[in-house]
C-alpha positions as CSV (number, residue, x, y, z in Angstrom):
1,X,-0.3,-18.7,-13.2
2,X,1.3,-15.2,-12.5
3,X,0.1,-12.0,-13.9
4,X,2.1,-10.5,-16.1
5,X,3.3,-7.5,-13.9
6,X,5.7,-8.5,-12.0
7,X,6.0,-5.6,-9.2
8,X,3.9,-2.6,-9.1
9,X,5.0,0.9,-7.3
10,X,3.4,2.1,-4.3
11,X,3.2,5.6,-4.5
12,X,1.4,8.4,-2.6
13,X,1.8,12.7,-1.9
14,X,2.2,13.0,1.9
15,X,1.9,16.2,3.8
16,X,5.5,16.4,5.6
17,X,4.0,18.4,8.5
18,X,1.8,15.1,9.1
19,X,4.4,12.2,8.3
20,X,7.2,10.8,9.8
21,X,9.7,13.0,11.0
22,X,12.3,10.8,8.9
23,X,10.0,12.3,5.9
24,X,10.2,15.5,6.6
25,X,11.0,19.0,5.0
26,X,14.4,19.7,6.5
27,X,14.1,23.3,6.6
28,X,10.4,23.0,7.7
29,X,8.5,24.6,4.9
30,X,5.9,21.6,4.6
31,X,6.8,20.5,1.3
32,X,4.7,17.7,0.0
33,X,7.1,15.1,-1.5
34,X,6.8,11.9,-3.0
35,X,6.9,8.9,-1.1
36,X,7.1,5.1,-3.6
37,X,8.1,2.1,-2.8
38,X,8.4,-1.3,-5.3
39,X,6.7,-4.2,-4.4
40,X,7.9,-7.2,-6.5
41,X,5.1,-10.1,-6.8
42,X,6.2,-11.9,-10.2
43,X,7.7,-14.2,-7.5
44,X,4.0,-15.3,-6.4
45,X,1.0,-16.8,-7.9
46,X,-1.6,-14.5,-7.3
47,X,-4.1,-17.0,-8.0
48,X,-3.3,-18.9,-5.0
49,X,-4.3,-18.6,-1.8
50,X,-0.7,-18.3,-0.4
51,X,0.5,-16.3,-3.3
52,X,-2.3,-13.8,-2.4
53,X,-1.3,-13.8,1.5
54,X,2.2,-12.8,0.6
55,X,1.8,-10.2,-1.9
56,X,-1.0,-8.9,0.9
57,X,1.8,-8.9,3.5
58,X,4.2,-7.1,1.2
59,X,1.6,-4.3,0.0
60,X,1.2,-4.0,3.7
61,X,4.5,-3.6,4.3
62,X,5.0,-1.0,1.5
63,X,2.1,1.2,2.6
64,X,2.9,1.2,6.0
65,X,6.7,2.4,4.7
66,X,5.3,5.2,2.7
67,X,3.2,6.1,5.0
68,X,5.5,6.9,7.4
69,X,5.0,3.6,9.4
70,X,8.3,3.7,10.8
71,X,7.4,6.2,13.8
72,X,5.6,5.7,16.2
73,X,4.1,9.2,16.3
74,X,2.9,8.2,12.5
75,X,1.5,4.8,13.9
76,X,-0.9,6.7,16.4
77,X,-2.0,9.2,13.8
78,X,-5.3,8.9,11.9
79,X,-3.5,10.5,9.2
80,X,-1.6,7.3,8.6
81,X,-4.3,5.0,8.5
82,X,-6.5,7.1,5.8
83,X,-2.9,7.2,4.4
84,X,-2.5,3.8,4.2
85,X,-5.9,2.5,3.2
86,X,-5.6,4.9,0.0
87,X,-1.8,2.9,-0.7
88,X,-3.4,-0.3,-0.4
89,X,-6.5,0.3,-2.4
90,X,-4.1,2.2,-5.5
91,X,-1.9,-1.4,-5.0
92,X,-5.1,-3.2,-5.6
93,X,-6.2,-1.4,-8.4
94,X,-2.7,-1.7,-9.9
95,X,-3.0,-5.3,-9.8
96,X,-6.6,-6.4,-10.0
97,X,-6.2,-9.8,-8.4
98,X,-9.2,-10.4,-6.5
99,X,-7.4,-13.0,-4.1
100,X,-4.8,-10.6,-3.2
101,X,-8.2,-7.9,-2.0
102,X,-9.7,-10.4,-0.5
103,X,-6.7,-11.3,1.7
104,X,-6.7,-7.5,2.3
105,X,-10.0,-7.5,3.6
106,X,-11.1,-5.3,0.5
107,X,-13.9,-6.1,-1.4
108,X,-13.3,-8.2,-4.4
109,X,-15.3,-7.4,-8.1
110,X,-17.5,-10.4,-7.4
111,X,-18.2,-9.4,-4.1
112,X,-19.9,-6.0,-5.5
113,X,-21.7,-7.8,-8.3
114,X,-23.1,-9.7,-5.8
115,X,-24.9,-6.7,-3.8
């Protein structure tokens, strides 16, 4: 069974003097701009096992992208991983499919009831 969403957009502010050069301000003011990016999972059962591990992968994927993941300047920058920890954890909110955290590594609603 799917959940009725069937993609959800990844979406963040980022600081152009800290992204990725490919992100930033052209005239070098510093704007901060906008940075999304769809991720479709209507195509996976996110009550699955496997479905979980893809739509992971894919909300990986997207919060690397927005996060400026395609330089390797922004790769080495603890910037980008605070960055891309708040993506994922706004994708998992988005969703609330506690297979899908867990394959993330995130801490499910059942695991914090359990504390």
């Amino acid at each position: 069974m799917t959940l009725p969403r069937t993609s959800l957009v990844l979406g963040l502010f980022a600081a152009a003097a800290l992204a990725a050069p490919a992100l930033a301000d052209p005239n070098g003011f510093g704007e901060i701009q906008q940075v999304s990016r769809t991720v479709h999972v209507g195509d996976v059962d996110l009550h699955t096992t496997d479905g979980a591990r893809v739509a992971a992968r894919r909300i990986k994927n997207a919060a690397s992208y927005v996060c400026g993941g395609d330089s390797r300047l922004a790769l080495m920058s603890s910037d980008f991983s605070a960055c891309r920890r708040d993506a994922i954890d706004r994708a998992l909110a988005a969703i609330d499919a506690p297979l899908v955290s867990a394959a993330l590594g995130r801490s499910t609603p059942t695991d914090l009831a359990a504390r």
